[in-house]
PyMOL CGO cylinders between C-alpha atoms (Angstrom):
from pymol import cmd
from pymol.cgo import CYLINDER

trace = [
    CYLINDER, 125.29, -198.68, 25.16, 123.74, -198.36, 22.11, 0.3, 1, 1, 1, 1, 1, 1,
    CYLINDER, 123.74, -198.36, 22.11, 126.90, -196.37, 20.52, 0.3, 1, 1, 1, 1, 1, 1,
    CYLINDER, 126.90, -196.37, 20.52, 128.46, -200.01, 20.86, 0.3, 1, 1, 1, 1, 1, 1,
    CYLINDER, 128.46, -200.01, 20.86, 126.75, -201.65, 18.81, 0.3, 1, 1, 1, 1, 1, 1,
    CYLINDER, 126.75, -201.65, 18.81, 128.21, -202.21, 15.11, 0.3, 1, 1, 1, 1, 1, 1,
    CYLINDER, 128.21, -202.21, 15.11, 126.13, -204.54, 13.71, 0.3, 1, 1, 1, 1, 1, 1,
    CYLINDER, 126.13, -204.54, 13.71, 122.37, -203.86, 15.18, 0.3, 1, 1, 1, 1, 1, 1,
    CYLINDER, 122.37, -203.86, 15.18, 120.83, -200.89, 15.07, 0.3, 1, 1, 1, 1, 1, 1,
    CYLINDER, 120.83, -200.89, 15.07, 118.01, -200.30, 17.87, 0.3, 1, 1, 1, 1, 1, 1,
    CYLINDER, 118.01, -200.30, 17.87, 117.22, -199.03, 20.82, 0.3, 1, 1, 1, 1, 1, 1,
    CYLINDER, 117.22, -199.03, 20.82, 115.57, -199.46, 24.04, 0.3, 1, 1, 1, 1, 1, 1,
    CYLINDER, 115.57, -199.46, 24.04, 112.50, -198.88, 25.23, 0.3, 1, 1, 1, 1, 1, 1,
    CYLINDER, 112.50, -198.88, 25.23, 111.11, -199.67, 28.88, 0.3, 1, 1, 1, 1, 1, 1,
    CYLINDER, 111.11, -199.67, 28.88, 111.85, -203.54, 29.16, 0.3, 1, 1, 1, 1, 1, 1,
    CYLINDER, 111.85, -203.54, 29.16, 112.00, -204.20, 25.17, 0.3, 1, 1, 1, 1, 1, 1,
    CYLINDER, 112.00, -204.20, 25.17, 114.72, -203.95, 22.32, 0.3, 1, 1, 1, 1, 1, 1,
    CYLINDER, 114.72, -203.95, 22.32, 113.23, -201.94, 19.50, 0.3, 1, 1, 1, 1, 1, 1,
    CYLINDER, 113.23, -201.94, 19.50, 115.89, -203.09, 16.62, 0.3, 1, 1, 1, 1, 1, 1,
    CYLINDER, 115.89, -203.09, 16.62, 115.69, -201.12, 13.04, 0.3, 1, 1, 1, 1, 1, 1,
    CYLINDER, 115.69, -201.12, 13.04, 118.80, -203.33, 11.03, 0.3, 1, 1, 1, 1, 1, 1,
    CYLINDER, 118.80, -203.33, 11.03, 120.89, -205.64, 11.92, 0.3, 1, 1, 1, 1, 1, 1,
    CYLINDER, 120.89, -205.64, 11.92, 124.02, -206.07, 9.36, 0.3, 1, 1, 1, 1, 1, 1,
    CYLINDER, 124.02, -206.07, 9.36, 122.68, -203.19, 7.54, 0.3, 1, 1, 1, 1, 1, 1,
    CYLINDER, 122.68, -203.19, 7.54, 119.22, -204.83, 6.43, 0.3, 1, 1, 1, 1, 1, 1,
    CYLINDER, 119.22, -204.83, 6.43, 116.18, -203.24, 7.41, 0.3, 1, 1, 1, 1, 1, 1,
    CYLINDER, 116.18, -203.24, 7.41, 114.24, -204.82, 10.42, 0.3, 1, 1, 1, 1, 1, 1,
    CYLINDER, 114.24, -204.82, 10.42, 111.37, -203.43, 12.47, 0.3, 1, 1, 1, 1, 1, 1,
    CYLINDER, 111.37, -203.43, 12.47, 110.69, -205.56, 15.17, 0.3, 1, 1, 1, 1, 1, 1,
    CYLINDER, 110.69, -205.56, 15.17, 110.59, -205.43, 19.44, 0.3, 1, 1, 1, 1, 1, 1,
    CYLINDER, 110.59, -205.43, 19.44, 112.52, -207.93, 21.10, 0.3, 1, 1, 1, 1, 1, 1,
    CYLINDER, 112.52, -207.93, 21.10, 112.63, -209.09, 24.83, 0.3, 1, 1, 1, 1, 1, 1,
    CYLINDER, 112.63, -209.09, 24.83, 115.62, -210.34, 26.56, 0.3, 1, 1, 1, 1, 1, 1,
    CYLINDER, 115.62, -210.34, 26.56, 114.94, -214.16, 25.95, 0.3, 1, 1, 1, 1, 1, 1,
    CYLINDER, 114.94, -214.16, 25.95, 113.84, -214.03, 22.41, 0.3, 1, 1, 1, 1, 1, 1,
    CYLINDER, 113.84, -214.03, 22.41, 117.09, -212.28, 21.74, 0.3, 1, 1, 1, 1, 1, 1,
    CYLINDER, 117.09, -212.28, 21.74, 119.06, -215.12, 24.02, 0.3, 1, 1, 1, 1, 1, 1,
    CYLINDER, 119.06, -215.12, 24.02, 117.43, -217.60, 21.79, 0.3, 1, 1, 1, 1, 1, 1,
    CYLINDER, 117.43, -217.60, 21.79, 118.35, -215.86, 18.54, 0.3, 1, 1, 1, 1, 1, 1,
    CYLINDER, 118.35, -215.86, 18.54, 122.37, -216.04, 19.99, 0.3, 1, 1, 1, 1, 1, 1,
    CYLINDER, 122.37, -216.04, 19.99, 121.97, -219.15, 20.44, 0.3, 1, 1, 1, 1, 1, 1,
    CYLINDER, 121.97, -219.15, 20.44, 121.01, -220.25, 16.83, 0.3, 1, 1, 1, 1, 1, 1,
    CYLINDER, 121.01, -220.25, 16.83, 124.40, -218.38, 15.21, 0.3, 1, 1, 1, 1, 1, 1,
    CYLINDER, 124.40, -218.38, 15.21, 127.22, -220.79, 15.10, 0.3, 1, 1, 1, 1, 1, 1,
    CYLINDER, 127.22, -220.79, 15.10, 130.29, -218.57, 14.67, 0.3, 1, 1, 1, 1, 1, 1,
    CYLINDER, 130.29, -218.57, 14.67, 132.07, -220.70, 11.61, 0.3, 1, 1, 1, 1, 1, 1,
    CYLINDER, 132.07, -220.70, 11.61, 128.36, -221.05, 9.57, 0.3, 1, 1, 1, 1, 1, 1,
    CYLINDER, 128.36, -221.05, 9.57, 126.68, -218.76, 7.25, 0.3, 1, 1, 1, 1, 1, 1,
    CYLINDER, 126.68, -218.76, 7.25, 123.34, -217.62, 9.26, 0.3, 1, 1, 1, 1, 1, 1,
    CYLINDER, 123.34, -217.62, 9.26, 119.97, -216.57, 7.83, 0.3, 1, 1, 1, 1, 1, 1,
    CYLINDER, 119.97, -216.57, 7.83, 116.88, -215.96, 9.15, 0.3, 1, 1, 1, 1, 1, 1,
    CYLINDER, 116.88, -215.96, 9.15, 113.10, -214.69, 8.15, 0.3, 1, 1, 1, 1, 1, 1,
    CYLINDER, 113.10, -214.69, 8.15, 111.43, -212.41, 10.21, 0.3, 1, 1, 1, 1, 1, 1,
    CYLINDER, 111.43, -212.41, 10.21, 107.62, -211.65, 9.25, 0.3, 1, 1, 1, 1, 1, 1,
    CYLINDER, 107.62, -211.65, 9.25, 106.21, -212.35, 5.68, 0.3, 1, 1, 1, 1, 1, 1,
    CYLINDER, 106.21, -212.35, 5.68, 108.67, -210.27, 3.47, 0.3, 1, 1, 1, 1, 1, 1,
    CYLINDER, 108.67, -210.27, 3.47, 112.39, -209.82, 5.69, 0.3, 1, 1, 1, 1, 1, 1,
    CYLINDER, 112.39, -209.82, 5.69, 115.07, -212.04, 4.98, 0.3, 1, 1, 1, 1, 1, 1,
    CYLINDER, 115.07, -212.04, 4.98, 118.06, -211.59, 7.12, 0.3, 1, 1, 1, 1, 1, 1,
    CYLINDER, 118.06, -211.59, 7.12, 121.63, -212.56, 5.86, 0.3, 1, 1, 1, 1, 1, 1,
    CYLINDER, 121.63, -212.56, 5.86, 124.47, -212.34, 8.42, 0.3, 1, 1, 1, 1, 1, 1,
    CYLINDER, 124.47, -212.34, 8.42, 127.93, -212.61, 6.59, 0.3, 1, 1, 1, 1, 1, 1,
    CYLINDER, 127.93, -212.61, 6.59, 129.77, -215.25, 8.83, 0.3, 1, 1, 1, 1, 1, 1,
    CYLINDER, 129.77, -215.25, 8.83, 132.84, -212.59, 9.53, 0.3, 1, 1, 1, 1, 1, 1,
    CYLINDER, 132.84, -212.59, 9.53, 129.69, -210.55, 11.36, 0.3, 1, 1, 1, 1, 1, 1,
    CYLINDER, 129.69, -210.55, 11.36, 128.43, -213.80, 13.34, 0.3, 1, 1, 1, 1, 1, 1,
    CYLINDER, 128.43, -213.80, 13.34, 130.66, -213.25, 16.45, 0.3, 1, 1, 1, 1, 1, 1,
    CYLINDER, 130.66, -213.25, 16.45, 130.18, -209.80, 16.47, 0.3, 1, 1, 1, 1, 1, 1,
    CYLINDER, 130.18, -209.80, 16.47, 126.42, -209.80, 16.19, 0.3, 1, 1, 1, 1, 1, 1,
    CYLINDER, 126.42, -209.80, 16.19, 126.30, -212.66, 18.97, 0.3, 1, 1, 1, 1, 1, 1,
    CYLINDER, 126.30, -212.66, 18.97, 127.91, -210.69, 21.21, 0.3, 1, 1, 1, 1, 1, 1,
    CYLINDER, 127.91, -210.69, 21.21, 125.62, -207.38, 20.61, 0.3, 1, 1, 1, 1, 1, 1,
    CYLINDER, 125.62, -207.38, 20.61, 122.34, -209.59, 20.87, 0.3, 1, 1, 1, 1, 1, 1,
    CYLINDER, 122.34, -209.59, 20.87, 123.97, -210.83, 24.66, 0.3, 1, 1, 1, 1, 1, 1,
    CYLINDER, 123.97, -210.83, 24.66, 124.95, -207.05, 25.54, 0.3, 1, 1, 1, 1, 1, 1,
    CYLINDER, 124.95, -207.05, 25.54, 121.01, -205.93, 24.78, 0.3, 1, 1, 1, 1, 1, 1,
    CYLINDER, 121.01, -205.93, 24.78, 120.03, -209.04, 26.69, 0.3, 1, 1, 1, 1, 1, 1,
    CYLINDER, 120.03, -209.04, 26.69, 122.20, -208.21, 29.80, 0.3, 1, 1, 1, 1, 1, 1,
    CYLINDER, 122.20, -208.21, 29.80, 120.80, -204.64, 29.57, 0.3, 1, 1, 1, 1, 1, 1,
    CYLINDER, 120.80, -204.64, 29.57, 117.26, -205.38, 29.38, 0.3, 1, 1, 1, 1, 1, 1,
    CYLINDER, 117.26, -205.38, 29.38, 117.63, -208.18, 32.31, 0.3, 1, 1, 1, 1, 1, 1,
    CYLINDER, 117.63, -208.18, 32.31, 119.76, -205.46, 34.37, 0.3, 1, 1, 1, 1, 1, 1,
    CYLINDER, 119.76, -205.46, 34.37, 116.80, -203.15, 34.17, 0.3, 1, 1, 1, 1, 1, 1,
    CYLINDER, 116.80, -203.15, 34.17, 114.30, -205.67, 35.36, 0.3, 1, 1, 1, 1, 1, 1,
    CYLINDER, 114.30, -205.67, 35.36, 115.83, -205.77, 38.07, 0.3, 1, 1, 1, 1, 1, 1,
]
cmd.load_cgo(trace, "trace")
């Protein structure tokens, strides 16, 4: 599933998303399914979307990526729920 993914890079790791970029900036972080439902939920397609993770990582998503990278963060959530069950 991973090989899908063209904006996040990650993988997965029992019932966690381990992502390393997303949009080609670095980011080292573990994610469960409904952190990463809540970060969808934040990224309006037609608005420029930014976020900080930890002290020093500042994450700017071109808006041309925001529909794409929506839809990867609910195909790792669908995975990880899929496995919990």
């Amino acid at each position: 599933m991973t090989k899908r993914l063209q904006v996040i890079n990650g993988y997965f790791d029992d019932n966690a998303f381990y992502m390393r970029s997303i949009a080609g900036f670095p980011l080292e972080g573990r994610f469960k399914a409904a952190g990463l439902r809540s970060l969808a939920r934040l990224i309006d397609e037609t608005e420029p979307f930014s976020f900080i993770m930890g002290p020093n990582t500042m994450i700017h998503v071109p808006v041309e990526l925001n529909r794409q990278l929506k839809q990867e963060l609910f195909m790792i959530v669908e995975k990880l729920e899929a496995e919990k069950e």
